[in-house]
N, C-alpha and C positions, 0 to 999 in steps of 0.2 A: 448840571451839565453846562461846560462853558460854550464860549463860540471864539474860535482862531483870529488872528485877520485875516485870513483869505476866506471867512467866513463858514466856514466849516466848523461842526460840532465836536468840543473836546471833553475829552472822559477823563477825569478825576484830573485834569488839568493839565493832562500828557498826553493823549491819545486819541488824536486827531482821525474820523471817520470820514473815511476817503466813497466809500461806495458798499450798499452790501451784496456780498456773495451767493446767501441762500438764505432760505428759512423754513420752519418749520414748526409741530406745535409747541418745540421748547423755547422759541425764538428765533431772532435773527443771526447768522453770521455775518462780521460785516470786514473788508479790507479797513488796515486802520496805517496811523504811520506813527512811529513814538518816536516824537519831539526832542524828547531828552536822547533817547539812543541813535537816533537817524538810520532807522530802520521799521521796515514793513513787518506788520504784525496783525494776527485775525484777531477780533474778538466776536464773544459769545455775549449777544444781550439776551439776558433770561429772562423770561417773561410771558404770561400767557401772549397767543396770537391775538386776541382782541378782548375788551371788555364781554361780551357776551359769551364766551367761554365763560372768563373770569365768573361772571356772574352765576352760572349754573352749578358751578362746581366749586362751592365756599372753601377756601382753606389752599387753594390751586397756589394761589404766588405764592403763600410761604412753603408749600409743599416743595416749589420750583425753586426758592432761595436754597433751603437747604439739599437740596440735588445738586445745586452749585458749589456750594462748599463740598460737597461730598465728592465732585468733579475734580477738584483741583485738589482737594487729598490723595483721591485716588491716583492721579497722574503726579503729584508733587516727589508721591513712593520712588517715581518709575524714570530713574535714567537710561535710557534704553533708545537707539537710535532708530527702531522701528515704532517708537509711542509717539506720541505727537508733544512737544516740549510745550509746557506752563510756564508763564511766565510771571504770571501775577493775577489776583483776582481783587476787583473793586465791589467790595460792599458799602450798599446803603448808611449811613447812621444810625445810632441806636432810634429808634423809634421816627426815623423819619419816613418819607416817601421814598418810593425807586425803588429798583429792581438792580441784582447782584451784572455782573459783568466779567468774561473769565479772558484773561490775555493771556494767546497762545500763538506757537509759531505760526507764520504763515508758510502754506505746503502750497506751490504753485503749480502743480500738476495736474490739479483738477479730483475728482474720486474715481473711483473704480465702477461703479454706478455709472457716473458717464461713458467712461471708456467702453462699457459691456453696451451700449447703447448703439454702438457699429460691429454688434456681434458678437461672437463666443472670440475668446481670446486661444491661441494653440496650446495644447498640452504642457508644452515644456517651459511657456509664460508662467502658464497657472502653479507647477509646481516652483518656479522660483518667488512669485506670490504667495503662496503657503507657506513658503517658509521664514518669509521674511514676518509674515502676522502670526503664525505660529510660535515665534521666537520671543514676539510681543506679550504674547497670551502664558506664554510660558514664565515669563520676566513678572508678571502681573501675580502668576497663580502662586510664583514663589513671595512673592510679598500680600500674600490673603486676598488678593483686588478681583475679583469676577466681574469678566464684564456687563454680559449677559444682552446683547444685544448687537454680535457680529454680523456685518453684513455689509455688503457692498459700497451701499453711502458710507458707512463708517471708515471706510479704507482712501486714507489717501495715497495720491503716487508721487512719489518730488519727478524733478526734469529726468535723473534716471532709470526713473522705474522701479526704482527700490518700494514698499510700499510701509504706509505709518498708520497704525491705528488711532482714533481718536475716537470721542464721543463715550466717554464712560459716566454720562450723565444718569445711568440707573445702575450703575457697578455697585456691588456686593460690597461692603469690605465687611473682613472678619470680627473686627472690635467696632461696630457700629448698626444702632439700632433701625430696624423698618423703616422704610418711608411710606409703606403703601398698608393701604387695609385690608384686612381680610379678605383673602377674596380674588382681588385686581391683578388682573395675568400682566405682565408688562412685557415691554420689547415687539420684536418682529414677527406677526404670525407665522410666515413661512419659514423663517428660518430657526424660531425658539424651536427648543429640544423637548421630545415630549414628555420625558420624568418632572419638565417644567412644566406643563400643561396640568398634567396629574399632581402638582401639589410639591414635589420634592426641589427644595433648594440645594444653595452650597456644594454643588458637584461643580468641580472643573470641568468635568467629560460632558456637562452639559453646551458652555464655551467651545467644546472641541467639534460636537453634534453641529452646528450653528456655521462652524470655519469649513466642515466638511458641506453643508447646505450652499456654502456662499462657493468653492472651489465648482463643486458639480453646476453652479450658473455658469460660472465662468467658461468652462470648459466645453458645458454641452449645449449653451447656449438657450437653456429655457427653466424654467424653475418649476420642478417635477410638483408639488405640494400646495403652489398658488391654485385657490379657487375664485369663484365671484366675489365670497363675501369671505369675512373675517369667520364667523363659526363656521362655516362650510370649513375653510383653512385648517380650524382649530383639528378638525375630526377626521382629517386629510393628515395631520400632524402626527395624531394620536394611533390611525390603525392603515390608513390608506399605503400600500405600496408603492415601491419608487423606482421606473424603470431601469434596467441597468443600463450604467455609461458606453454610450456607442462612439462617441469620437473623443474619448478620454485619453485613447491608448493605454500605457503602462500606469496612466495615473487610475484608471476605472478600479483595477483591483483595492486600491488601495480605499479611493470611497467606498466601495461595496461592505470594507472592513470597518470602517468608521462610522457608515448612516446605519447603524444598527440600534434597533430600539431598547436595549437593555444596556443602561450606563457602562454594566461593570464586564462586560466584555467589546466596548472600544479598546482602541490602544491608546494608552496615557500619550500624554508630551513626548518624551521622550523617544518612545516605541513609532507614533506618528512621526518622527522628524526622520527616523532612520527609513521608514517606510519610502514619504518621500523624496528623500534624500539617493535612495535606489533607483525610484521612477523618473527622478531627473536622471540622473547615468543612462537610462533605459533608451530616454526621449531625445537624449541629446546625441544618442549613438544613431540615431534616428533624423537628427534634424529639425526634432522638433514637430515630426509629425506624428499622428494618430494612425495612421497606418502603417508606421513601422514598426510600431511593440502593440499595439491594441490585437483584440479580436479579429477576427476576418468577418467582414460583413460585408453584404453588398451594397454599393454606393450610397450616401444618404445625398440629399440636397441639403444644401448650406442653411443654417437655422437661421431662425430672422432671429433681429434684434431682443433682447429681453425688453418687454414693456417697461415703460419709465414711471415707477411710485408718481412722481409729481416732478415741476421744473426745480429740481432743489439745488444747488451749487454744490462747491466741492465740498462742503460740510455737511452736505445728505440731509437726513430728517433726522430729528432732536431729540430722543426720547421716546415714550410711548404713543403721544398724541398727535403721533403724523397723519398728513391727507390722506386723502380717500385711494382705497384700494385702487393697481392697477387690472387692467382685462385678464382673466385666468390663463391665457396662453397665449404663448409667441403668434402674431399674424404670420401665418403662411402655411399652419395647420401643419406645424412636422406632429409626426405619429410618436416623437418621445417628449412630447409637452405634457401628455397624460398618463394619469399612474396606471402601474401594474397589478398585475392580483399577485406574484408573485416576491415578496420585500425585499430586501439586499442585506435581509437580517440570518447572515451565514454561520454564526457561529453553533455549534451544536447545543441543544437543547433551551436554546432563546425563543422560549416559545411565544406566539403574536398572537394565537386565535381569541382567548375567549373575548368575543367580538361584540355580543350582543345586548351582554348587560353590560361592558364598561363603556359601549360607545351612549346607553342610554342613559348611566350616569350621570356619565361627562357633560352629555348633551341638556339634560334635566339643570344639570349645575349650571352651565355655560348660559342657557337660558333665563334662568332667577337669575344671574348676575347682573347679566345684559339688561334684566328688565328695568335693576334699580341704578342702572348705570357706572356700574364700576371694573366691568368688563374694557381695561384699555388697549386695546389693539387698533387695527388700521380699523377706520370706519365701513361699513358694509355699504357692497355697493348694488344693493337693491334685496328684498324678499322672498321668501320660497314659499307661497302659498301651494298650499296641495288642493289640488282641482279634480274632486272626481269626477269622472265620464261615462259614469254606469261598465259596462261588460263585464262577465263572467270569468271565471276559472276552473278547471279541472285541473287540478294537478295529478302528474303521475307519480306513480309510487316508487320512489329509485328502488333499482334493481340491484341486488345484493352483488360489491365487489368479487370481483375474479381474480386470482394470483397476479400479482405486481409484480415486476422484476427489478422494481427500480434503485438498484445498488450503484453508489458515487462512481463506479467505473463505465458504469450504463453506454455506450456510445450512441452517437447522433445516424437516428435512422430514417435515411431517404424514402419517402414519400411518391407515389406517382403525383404529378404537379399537372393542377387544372389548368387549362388552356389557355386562361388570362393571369398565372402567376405574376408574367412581367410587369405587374401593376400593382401597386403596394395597393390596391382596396381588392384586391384577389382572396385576401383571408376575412372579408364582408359580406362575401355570399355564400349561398347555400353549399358548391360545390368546395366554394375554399374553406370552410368548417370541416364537411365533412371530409375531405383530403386530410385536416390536419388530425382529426380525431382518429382516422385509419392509421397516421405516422405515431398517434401518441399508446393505441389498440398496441401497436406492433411492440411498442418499449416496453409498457407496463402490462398487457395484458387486459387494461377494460379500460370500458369509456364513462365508468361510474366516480364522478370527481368531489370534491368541496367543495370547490366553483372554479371558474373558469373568464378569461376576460380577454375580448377580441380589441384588436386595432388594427390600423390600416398596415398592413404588412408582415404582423404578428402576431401570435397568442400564446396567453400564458396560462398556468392551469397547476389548480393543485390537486393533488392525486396521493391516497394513500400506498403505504407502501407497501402493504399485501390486503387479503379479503378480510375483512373484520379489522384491521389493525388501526390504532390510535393515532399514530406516528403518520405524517404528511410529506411530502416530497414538494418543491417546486420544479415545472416543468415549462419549455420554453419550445413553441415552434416558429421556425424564421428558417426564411430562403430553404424553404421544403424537406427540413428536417427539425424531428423531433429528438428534446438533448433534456436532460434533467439538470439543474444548477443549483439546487443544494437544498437541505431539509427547512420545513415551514413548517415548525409546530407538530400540534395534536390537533384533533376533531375534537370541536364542543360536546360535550354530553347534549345526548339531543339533537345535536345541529342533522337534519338531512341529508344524505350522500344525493346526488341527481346525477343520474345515465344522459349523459349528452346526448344521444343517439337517440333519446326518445322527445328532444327539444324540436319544436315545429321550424326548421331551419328554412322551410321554404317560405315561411311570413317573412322574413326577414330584412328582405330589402326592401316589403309594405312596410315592416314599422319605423326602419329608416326614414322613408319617406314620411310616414304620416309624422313623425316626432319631428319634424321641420314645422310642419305646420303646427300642430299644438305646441310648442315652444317658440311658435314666430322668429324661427332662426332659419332667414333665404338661405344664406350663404356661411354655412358652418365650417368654421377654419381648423378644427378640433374632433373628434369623434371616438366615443368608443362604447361595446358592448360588456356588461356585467352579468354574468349566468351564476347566481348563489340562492341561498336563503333568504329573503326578505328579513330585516336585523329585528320587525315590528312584530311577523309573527310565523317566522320561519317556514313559512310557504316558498320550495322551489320558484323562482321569479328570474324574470329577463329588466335589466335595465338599460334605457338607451341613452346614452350622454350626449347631447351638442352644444357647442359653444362657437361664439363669433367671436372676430378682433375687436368687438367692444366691450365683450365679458356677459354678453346678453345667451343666454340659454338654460339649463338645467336637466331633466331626466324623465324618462314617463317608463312608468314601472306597468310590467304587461306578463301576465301567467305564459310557462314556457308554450303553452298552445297558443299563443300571438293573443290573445285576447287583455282589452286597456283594462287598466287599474286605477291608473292615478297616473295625474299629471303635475310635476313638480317645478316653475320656472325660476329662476332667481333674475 
């Protein structure tokens, strides 16, 4: 490395580092100026973040060298005015010191990460953003390049808003071997696809899972699948449902068709462009708002900001070895920061249940990995010990299903509405349970479910779709009607049906209460209830979730008769 006369540091004898922009665990981004061209330019210093990384993990900078090469291959493929332009990459000497270097345009817009930082961006922003990185990703998958790591840092936006992908520091290519060991998940937890999680490479549709996770930030302004910590995430990834989009407008349907957990009924490139390509028409006949093509729903308050991963510049975080997790949900407690029991996996016969032995699996894997450290996701931001508390359980015995009616044409049936409807924690007490379970009695004919899951304003609930039948229903009650939104699977062999009607509904707002206290969460910005099988040992269970804007909470599992079980805090 030289030095300028203005004293400033030069790279490979041309490229003057003016200031840097961000950084992360693949390194720094830094504003540069090249000398010879008389023009601004970013580079990437690759490099562990500090020696004591370095040192724990032998093999890490060369690992990091050839990610770099592999970076500017990947982008060298790709002319494409939505990829981010390469311009040049400085590598070390054959066997000397130092660390590779990638010179790239400089995007002066900032990322999209920051921008989401003053909020959910409008419907019809997001769809002309989709389609500019979709175009990207599509430019990519025709020359073999997977990215495998989309997400909001990764997107930048020049001065017009156009937006450029960048950061293909762990992209696929097709004629090129492994960087990683057996094993090592890489990329974004919240936003990796989860055929990724389970082991299957080489899909595009898993790039397109990841573009559809990054538009739903964008739009609904909270990231449905962040949890505290990185496994929590992982399993959140893998079976956890994902509310559907309320201030999406015309773009909602179209994530509903893409965040679907079986690859092969996304829609490819292609079919996603024309999708959106629609929802922009939709939104712009609109104005751009979500209530001129979305659902009818009543009023939401404005989402807070999405939590910031870290202070990262316009170059986001680098790779797999980014800081520490942000808080699981947006500060200000919107009731669509936390998942649903119901998925937005609509296609027919995509089936999601069998739940119990692949989340034990996964989690048995995810665990050995973590142990010997080659689990790379964001870092966890604190433990889940399980705390028992002594009490007992009687569980009741579900009472055998009663004729379902629940056919796609089913319409939404008005409910008498309890006296404090007007307050979205109205579906948190005894009488707004049982108000909704009379609305969902009336649709389907019984209140004997698979489980069921409360939030402040809402509940969602799976319900088969006659007495004895295999086959599952997803069901939704909001603003005092109950409405079915589309098939969820089969029932596990085995798994418990539970008669809601026989759930102790009047503990409920003690165990609200007391799960503040055993969780040491005063002031919970987050909340919800889960009415299933316990996944451990299929015992009918209530689970209570709280979370703060620091990410501080977790769950205390308590038999449907209100009585504790276990206390889980992360």
């Amino acid at each position: 490395m030289d030095t300028s006369e203005a004293g400033r540091q030069l790279i490979d004898g041309r490229f003057e580092l003016v200031a840097p922009l961000g950084s992360g665990g693949m390194g720094t981004v830094w504003r540069a100026r090249d000398i010879a061209l008389h023009r601004e330019v970013a580079l990437k210093e690759v490099r562990p973040p500090d020696p004591a990384t370095a040192a724990a993990q032998p093999g890490l900078a060369d690992q990091m060298r050839e990610r770099a090469v592999r970076e500017a291959r990947a982008l060298a493929r790709l002319a494409h005015p939505h990829v981010v332009t390469i311009h040049h990459i400085v590598e070390p000497a054959e066997g000397a010191d130092g660390h590779p270097w990638i010179v790239m345009e400089m995007v002066k817009g900032g990322s999209l990460h920051d921008k989401l930082e003053s909020g959910p961006l409008p419907p019809a922003e997001v769809v002309r953003l989709g389609l500019d990185v979709l175009s990207a990703l599509r430019a990519a998958h025709a020359e073999g390049v997977l990215h495998r790591d989309v997400k909001p840092a990764n997107v930048l936006l020049r001065p017009d808003g156009s937006a450029v992908l960048t950061d293909f520091g762990i992209a696929a290519l097709h004629d090129s071997t492994g960087l990683t060991a057996t094993g090592v998940l890489i990329g974004s937890p919240e936003y990796i696809a989860p055929e990724r999680v389970r082991g299957e490479e080489g899909l595009a549709a898993s790039d397109l899972w990841s573009l559809g996770m990054l538009l739903y930030v964008a739009a609904e302004g909270v990231s449905p699948l962040r949890r505290a910590t990185s496994l929590a995430t992982v399993v959140a990834v893998l079976d956890e449902p994902i509310p559907a989009p309320v201030r999406s407008g015309a773009l909602g349907p179209v994530l509903e068709r893409l965040l679907v957990r079986d690859p092969a009924v996304r829609p490819d490139g292609e079919q996603l462009e024309q999708l959106l390509r629609e929802a922009g028409t939709a939104l712009g006949s609109g104005s751009g708002s979500s209530s001129a093509a979305g659902p009818a729903h009543a009023p939401v308050p404005p989402a807070a900001p999405v939590p910031s991963p870290s202070a990262a510049g316009p170059y986001g975080q680098f790779g797999p070895y980014a800081p520490a997790t942000p808080p699981p949900y947006a500060p200000g407690g919107s009731p669509y920061a936390v998942p649903a029991t119901t998925p937005v996996d609509v296609a027919p016969g995509a089936a999601r249940r069998k739940r119990p032995v692949l989340l034990g699996a996964v989690l048995a894997a995810v665990l050995v990995a973590s142990a010997v450290g080659v689990v790379r996701l964001l870092p966890d931001g604190g433990s889940g010990d399980d705390e028992a508390k002594g009490g007992t359980i009687r569980p009741t015995t579900a009472a055998s299903a009663t004729p379902a009616g629940g056919g796609a044409s089913a319409p939404a049936v008005k409910a008498s509405t309890p006296k404090d409807a007007g307050s979205r924690a109205a579906t948190m007490t005894p009488e707004g349970v049982r108000t909704a379970l009379e609305a969902f009695k009336k649709q389907t004919g019984t209140t004997t479910f698979v489980d069921m899951t409360l939030y402040d304003g809402y509940i969602l609930a799976s319900i088969p779709t006659a007495a004895g039948a295999e086959t599952v229903d997803s069901w939704q009650y909001r603003d005092g009607a109950a409405s079915r939104t589309g098939p969820d699977g089969t029932v596990d062999e085995g798994e418990p049906l539970i008669d809601m009607s026989t759930v102790n509904w009047d503990a409920l707002p003690g165990l609200l209460e007391q799960s503040k206290k055993d969780l040491k969460v005063e002031k919970p910005t987050s909340r919800h209830v889960i009415i299933d099988p316990w996944m451990m040992d299929q015992v009918p269970s209530i689970r209570t979730y709280l979370s703060d804007e620091y990410g501080r909470g977790g769950y205390v599992l308590w038999g449907i008769d209100g009585k504790l079980r276990k206390v889980v805090a992360t």
